[in-house]
C-alpha positions in Angstrom: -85.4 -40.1 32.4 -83.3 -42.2 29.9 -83.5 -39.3 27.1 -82.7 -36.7 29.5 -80.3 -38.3 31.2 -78.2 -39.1 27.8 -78.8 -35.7 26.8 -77.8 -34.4 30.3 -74.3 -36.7 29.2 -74.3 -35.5 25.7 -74.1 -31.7 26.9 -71.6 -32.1 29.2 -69.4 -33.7 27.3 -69.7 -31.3 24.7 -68.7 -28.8 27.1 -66.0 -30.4 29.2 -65.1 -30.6 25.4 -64.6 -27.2 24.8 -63.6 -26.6 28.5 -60.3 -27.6 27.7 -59.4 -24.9 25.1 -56.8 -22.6 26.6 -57.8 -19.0 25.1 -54.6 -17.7 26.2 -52.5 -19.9 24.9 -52.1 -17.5 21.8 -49.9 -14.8 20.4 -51.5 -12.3 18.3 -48.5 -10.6 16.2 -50.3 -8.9 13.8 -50.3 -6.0 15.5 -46.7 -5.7 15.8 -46.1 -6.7 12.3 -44.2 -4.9 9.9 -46.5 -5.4 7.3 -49.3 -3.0 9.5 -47.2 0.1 9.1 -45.7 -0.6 5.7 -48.1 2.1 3.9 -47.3 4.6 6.8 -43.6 4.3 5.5 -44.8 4.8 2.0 -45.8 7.3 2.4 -43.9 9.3 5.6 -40.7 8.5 4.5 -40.8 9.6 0.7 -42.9 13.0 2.0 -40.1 14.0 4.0 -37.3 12.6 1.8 -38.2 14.5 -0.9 -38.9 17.6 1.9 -35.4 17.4 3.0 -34.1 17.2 -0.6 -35.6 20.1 -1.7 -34.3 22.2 0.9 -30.9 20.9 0.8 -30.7 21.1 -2.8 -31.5 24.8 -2.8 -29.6 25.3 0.4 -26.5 23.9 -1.0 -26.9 25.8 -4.7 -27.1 29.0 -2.9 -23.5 28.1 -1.3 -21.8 26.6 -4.3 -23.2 29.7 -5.6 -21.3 31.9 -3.4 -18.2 30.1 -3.8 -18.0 30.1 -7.8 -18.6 33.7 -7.9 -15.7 34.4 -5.2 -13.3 31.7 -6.2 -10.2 33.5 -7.2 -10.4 34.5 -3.5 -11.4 31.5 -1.4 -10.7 32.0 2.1 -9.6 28.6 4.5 -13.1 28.2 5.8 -14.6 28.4 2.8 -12.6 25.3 0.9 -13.2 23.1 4.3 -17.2 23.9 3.5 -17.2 23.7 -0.3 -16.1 20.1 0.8 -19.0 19.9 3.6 -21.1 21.1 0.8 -20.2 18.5 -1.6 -20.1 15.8 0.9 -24.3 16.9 2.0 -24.8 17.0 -1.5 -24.0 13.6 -2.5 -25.8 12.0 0.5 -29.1 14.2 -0.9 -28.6 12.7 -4.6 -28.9 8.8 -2.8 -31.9 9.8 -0.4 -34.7 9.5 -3.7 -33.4 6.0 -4.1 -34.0 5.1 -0.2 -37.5 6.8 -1.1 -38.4 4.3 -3.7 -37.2 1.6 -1.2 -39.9 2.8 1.1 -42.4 2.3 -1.7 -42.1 -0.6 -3.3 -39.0 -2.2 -1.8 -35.2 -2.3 -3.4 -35.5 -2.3 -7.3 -32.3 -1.5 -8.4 -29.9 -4.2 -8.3 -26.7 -5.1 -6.2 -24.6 -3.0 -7.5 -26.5 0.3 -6.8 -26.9 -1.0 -3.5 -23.3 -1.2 -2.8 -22.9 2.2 -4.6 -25.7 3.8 -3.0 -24.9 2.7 0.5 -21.2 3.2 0.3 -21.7 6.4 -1.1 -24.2 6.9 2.0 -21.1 6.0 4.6 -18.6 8.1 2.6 -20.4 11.4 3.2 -21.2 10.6 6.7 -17.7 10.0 6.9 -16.3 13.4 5.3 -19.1 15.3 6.7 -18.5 14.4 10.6 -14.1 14.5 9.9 -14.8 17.7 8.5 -16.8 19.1 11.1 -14.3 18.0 13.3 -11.7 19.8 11.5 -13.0 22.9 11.4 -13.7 22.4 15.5 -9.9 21.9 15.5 -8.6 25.0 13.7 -11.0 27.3 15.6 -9.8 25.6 19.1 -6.6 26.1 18.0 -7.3 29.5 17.0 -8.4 30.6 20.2 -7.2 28.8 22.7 -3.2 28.5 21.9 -3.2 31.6 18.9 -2.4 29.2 16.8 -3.2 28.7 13.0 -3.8 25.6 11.6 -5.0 27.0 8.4 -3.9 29.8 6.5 -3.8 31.9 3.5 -0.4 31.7 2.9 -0.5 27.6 3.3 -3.0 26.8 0.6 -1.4 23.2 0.7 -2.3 22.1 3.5 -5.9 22.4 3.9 -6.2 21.0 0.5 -4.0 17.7 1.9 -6.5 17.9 5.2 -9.9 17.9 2.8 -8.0 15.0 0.4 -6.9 12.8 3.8 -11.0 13.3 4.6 -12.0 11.7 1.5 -9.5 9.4 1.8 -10.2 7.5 5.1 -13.7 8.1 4.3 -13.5 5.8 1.4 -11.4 3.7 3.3 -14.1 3.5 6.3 -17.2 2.5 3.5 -15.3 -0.8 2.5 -17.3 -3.0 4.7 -20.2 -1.5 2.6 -18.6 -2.5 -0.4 -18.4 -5.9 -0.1 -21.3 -6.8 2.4 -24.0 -4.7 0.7 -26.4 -6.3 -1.8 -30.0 -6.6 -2.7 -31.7 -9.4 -0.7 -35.3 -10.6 0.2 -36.7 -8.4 3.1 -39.1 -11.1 5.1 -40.7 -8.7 7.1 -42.2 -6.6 4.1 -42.1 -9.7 1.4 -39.9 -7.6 -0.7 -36.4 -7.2 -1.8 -34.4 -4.3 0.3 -30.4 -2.8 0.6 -29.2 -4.2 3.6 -25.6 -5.5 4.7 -25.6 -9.6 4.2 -22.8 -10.8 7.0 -21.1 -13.8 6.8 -20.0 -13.9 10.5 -21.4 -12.4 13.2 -18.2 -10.9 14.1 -17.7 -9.1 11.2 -21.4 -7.4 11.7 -20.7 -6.2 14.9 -17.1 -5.0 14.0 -18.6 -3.0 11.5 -21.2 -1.6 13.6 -18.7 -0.4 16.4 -16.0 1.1 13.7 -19.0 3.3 12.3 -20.4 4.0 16.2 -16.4 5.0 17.3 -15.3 6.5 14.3 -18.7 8.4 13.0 -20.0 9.4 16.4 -18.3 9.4 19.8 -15.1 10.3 18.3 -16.2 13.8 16.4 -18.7 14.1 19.8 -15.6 13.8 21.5 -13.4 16.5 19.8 -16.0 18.8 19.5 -17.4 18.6 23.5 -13.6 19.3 23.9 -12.6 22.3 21.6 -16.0 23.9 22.1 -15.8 23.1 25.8 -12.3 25.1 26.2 -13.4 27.6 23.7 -16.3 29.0 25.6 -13.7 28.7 28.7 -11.2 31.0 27.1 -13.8 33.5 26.0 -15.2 33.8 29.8 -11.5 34.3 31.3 -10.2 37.3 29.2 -12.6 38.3 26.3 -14.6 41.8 25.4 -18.6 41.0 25.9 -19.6 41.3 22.1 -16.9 39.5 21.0 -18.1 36.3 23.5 -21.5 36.7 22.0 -20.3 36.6 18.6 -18.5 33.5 19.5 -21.2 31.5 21.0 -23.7 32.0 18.2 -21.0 30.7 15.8 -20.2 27.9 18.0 -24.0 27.0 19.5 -25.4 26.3 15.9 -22.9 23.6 14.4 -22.9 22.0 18.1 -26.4 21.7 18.5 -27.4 21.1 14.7 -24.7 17.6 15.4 -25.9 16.3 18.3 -29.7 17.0 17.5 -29.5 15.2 14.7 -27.2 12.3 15.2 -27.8 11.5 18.8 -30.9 9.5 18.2 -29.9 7.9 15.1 -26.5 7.2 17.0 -28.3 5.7 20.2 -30.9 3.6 18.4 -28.3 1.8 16.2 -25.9 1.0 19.3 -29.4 -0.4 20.9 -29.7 -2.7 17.5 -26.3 -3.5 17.3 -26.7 -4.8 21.2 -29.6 -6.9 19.8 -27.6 -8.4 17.0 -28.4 -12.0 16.4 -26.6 -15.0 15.8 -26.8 -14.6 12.5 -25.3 -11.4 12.3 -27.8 -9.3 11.0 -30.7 -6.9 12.6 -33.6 -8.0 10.5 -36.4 -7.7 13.3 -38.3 -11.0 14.5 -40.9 -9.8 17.2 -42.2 -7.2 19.0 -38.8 -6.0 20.6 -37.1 -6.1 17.5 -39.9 -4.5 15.3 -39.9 -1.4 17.7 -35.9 -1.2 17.5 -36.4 -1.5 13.7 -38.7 1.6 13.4 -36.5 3.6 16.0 -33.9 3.2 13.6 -36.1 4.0 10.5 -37.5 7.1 12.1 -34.0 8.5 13.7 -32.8 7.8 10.3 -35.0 10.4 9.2 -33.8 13.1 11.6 -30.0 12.4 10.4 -31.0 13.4 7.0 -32.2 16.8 8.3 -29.2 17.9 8.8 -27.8 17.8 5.3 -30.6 21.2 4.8 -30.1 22.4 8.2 -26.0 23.0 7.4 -26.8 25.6 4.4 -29.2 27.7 7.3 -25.9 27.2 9.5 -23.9 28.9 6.8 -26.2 31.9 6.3 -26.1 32.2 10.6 -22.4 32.4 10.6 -21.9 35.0 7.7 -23.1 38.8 7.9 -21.9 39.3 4.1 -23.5 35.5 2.7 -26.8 36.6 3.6 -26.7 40.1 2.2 -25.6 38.3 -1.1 -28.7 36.1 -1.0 -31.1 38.6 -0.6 -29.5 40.5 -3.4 -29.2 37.6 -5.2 -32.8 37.1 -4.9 -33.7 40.7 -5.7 -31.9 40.3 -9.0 -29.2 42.6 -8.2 -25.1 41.4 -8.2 -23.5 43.7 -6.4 -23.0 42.2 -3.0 -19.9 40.4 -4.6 -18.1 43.4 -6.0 -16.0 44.0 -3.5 -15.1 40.5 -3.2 -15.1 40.2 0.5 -17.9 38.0 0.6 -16.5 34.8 2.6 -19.7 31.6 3.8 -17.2 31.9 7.4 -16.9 35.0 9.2 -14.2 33.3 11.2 -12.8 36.9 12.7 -15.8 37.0 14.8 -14.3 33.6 16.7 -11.3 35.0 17.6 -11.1 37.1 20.5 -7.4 38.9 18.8 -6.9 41.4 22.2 -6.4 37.6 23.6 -4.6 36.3 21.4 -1.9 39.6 21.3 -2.1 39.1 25.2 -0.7 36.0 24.7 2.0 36.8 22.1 3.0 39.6 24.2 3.2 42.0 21.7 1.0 44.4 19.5 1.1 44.4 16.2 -0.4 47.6 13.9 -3.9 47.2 12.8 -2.1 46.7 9.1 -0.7 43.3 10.5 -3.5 42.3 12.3 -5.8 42.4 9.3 -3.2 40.8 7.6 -2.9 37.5 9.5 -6.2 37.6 11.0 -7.8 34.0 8.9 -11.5 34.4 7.2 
């Protein structure tokens, strides 16, 4: 009775013991750890990097090809995309760097952070302005028979594509000086990322490049396009309208496709910021806003190669060249007439007569109709 009685004690005390471990009272991050999906971003983001690189190298030689075999006769569309074209370029020659970073974490240094990332910004920039630009002078075009651009004003779309670069430059100097190479925490690693030293200044940057690189181009471009396609349905010949809208449909939809998401998960981070200013993800919710951004990120580079399948849509002539150009043969450029922006197919010009209240002989009309 005695023995069983102190081993009857015994066991229950070694389980009132263990009775009082809480097995909930736990959080099991490893799940939601950065560290699980590193080697999927080792390897999905170089794949498609260098995807996307490829194509938009090859894309983008084709068009600079065009346009140094036609430049004694560049038309006004055609310098405002030499421009685009050097502006998708540049952000293709940083995106092998961002590759490596996926790899094995930021190697090269603070200063080719601030250069790579700044250079990053700078063609975002001049890209979306212009974009924009070109929304502008075919809006104006249109709508008002009015040209922005011409011929016989070389000046000023050079000062247009110059003011671009300009405020581009201007726009990537938060880059400059709050970019530098740092320990990543999450990945144990060293990455590129902006190092705040105020909160304030963080989010002020965020909102200049969510205002000024998104909603504002979004904005000009739902407008021109939106009063474009109105004109066209009050007083415009049926082919001419289609013509229109498959110009028009492609660089609209390629922007918004691609941008949107990026766009909308970095205004969700840049809610999220912390208190110390930067978005470095610390749990769960932050980990999944982190990869939104990283895989968003992704679909914004697309569209650096889809542009150069934009340019080929828009011109007749530019894709007869490259499938001459491909058969070996040269002659699609002999007559010279080759131009990346068949812009005559925007215009509806009975419309724009209508509105001038006047014809002019088809002589004229070829004259100061803009390519």
């Amino acid at each position: 009775m005695t023995v069983a009685s102190d081993m009857e004690l015994d066991l229950r005390g070694l389980f009132e013991q263990n009775s009082t471990f809480d097995y909930t009272d736990y959080e099991y991050k490893e799940e939601c750890h950065p560290s699980n999906s590193s080697k999927f971003w080792a390897i999905f983001i170089p794949v498609l990097h260098s995807l996307v690189v490829v194509l938009g190298l090859m894309g983008h030689s084709l068009v600079l090809g065009v346009l140094w075999q036609k430049k004694q006769s560049w038309s006004v569309m055609d310098i405002i995309i030499l421009h685009l074209t050097v502006a998708d370029t540049l952000l293709l020659l940083t995106m092998p760097l961002w590759a490596v970073e996926a790899v094995q974490g930021w190697t090269f240094g603070t200063p080719l952070c601030k250069i790579t990332g700044a250079l990053f910004k700078i063609n975002f920039y001049c890209g979306i302005f212009l974009l924009a630009c070109i929304s502008l002078d075919r809006y104006l075009s249109v709508v008002h028979a009015v040209q922005m651009y011409s011929r016989r004003k070389p000046q000023l779309i050079q000062l247009s594509c110059i003011t671009v670069w300009f405020f581009s430059l201007l726009l990537s100097i938060p880059d400059w000086k709050y970019l530098q190479a740092a320990r990543d925490q999450r990945q144990e690693n060293m990455e590129c990322a902006h190092s705040y030293s105020s909160p304030r200044w963080g989010l002020a940057s965020r909102l200049l490049y969510h205002v000024l690189g998104f909603f504002l181009p979004a904005v000009v471009l739902l407008y021109c396009y939106g009063c474009i396609l109105v004109r066209l349905q009050r007083g415009s010949r049926c082919a001419q309208k289609k013509r229109a809208i498959h110009v028009i449909l492609p660089l609209v939809l390629a922007f918004f496709i691609c941008w949107t998401p990026y766009n909308i998960a970095l205004l969700v981070d840049t809610i999220h910021l912390d208190h110390r200013g930067s978005a470095e993800p610390s749990g769960t919710c932050e980990q999944h806003r982190w990869t939104a951004v990283k895989l968003t990120a992704v679909l914004a580079f697309l569209h650096c190669s889809v542009n150069p399948l934009i340019y080929i849509s828009l011109s007749g002539k530019f894709r007869c060249w490259v499938l001459t150009t491909l058969k070996g043969c040269s002659r699609a450029l002999e007559s010279g007439d080759v131009s990346l922006w068949d812009s005559g197919d925007v215009v509806d010009k009975s419309s724009l007569h209508a509105m001038k209240d006047f014809k002019q002989p088809p002589e004229k009309q070829q004259t100061d109709e803009v390519l």
